[in-house]
N, C-alpha and C positions, 0 to 999 in steps of 0.2 A: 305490228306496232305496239302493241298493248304488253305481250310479252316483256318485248325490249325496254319499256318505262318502266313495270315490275322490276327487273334486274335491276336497272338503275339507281331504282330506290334501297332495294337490297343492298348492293355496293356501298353507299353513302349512308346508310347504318351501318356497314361494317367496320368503315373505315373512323365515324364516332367511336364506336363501340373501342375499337383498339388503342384511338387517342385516350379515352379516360381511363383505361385501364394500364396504359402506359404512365402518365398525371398519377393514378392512385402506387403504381409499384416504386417509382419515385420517392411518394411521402413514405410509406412503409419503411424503405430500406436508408432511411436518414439515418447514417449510421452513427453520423456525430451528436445531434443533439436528441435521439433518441424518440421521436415527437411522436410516433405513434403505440396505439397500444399492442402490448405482447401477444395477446389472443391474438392481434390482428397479421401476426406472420411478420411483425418485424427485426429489428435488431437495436442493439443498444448498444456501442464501444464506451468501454470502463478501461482507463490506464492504471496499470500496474508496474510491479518491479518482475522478471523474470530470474530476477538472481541472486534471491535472499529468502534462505531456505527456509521454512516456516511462516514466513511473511507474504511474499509474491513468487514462486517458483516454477517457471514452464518444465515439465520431466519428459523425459526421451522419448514416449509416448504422447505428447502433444499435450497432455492434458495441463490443467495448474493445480498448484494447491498451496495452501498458507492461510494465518487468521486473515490478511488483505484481501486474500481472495473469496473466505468465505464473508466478511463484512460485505463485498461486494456484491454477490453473491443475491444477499437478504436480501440487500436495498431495491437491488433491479428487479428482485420480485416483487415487492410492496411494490412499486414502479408499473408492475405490470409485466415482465421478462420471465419467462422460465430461462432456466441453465443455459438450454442449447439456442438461445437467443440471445446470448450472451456474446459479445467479441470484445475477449481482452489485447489490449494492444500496451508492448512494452511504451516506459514514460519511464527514461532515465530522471535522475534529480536538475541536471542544468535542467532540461526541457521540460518541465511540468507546466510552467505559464503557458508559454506556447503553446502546448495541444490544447490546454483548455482556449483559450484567446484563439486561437487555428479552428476549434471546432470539429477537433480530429478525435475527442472523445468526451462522453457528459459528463461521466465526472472522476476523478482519482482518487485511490486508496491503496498510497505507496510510500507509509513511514514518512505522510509529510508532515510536517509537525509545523502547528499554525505559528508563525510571528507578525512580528507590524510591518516590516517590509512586506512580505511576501502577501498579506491583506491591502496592498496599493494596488497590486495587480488581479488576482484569484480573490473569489469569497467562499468561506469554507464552511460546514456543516460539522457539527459535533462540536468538541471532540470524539472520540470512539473509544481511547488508550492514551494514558498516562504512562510515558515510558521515562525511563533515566539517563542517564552515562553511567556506565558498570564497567569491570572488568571482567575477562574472563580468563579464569586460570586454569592450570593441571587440578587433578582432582587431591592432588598430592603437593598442593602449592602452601608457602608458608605465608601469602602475603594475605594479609586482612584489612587494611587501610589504606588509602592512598599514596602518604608518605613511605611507604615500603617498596616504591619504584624506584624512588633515589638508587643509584647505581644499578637496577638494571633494563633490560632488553624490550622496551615496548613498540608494541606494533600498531597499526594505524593504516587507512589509505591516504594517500599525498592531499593535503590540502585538508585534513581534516581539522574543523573546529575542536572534537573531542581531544584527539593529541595536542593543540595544544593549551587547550582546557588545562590538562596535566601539567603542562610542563610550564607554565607560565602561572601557574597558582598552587599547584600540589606536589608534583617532585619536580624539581628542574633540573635537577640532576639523573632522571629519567633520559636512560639511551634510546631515541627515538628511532625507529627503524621504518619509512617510508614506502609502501608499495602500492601496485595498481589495483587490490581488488582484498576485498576480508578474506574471500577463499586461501588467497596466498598467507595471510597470518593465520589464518588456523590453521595450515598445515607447519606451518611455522614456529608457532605453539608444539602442534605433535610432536614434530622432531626434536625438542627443544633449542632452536636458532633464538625461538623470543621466548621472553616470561610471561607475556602479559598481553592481551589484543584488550583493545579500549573503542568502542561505539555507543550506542543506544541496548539496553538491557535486551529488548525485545529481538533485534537483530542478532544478539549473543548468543541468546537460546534459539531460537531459531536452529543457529548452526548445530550448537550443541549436542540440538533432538536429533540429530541425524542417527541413523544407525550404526554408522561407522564410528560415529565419536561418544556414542552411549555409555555414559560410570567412566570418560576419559577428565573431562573438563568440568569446572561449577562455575559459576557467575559470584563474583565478589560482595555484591550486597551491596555497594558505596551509596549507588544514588547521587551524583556527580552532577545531574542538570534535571531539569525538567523538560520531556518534552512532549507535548498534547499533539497527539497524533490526529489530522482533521480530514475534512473529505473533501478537496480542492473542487470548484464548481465556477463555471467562467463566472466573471466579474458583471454583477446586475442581475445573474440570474434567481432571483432572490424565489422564486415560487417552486424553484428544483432544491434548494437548499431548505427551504421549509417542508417537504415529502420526504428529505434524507434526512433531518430531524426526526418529525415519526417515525421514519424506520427503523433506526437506532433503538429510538427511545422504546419501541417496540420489541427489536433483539432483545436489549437488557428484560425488559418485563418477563417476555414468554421463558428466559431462561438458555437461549441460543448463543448469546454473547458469551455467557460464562461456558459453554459447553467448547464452542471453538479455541480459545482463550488453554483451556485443558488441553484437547487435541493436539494443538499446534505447540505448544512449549511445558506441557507438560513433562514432558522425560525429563527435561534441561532443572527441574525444579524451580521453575521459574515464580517469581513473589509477585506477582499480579498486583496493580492496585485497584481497587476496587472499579467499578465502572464508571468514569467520569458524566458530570450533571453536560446536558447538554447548553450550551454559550458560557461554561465555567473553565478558566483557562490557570491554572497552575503558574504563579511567574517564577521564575531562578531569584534566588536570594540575591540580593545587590551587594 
């Protein structure tokens, strides 16, 4: 009899013992909002772009790389995340609110450029990057102003603000040419089908850097819009958006910012602007 009550007691420690350690593997692996710390063996999902080269890029090898990624990168370590506690998860542009509102990742750093709309739903940290509306041309191209599209071939994705930025203020007489993805207009550009692909600066070189297109393309210089690149963070979370704050403001000090900033758009010659004040927002001229 005495035996048989020891075991019993054994068992009913066991079975504690695995409930809280099931309870603790739970908090750990919150992979949306990140709640635990990195030493602790957890995880953090950070949404990104997969398909913008220099910016957010998954490569055939699984890995990522781009300035979004290493921004990201920093932050989850201030956070507490080494690298491989890292899970980025693609965040197209319709979907950015959602995952954050969803809870499907803490926070994003995917060329979203803060507006008023977009602050009714998301609160955002930074800026991080001051990018433009630029051109990108042949390296061999005559155009230098905006006005120099009049009559020809620009490119664009469908539905883009940037085209028709252009064509509704600066050449209207720009032949607009619609497709599903950048990659299609810079090869589009290569062959010469178009003159001119028109986006955000930072997107342009990106592509640019590639290896493939190295001494082919330059970015125009125009500066056609303002857009302050932020770190999208669900709405109310205001004490994750104050620790992405210091991280930044961190990056820039130690010298990190500008060294990725090289890295990643460097080749493309790309004109940086300096590193933006964090809660200072750049407006477009009215």
């Amino acid at each position: 009899m005495k035996l048989r009550k020891v075991t019993a007691a054994s068992a009913a420690a066991l079975v504690l013992a695995l409930a809280a350690t099931a309870c603790g593997g739970d908090n750990k692996n919150d992979s949306g909002s990140g709640s635990s710390a990195g030493s602790g063996g957890g995880k953090i999902k950070v949404g990104i772009k997969f398909d913008q080269p220099g910016l957010g890029l998954k490569k055939p090898d699984g890995s990522f790389a781009g300035f979004d990624v290493d921004v990201a990168t920093y932050i989850a370590k201030q956070l507490g995340y080494q690298p491989n506690q890292i899970e980025f998860v693609e965040t197209k542009s319709a979907d950015r609110e959602n995952a954050l509102s969803r809870g499907d990742v803490k926070f994003i750093t995917a060329t979203y450029s803060i507006n008023d709309e977009r602050k009714k739903k998301v609160d955002f940290a930074g800026p991080y990057l001051l990018a433009h509306q630029d051109l990108l041309i042949k390296s061999n191209s005559d155009i230098s102003k905006g006005t120099d599209l009049n009559g020809k071939k620009l490119c664009s994705v469908t539905g883009s603000t940037s085209a028709q930025n252009v064509q509704k203020s600066i050449a209207p007489d720009a032949k607009l040419k619609e497709v599903s993805s950048y990659s299609e207009c810079i090869a589009g550009l290569q062959s010469g089908a178009v003159d001119a692909v028109t986006t955000d600066d930072s997107i342009l070189a990106g592509f640019a850097s590639q290896e493939q297109y190295k001494g082919k393309f330059k970015l125009a210089g125009l500066k056609l819009s303002n857009e302050n690149y932020g770190v999208g963070v669900k709405k109310g979370d205001t004490a994750t958006v104050d620790k992405i704050n210091k991280a930044l403001e961190q990056m820039v000090s130690d010298g990190s910012w500008e060294k990725a900033v090289k890295a990643n758009f460097g080749p493309a010659d790309y004109k940086n602007e300096p590193a933006p004040k964090i809660g200072v927002i750049v407006p477009n001229a009215s």
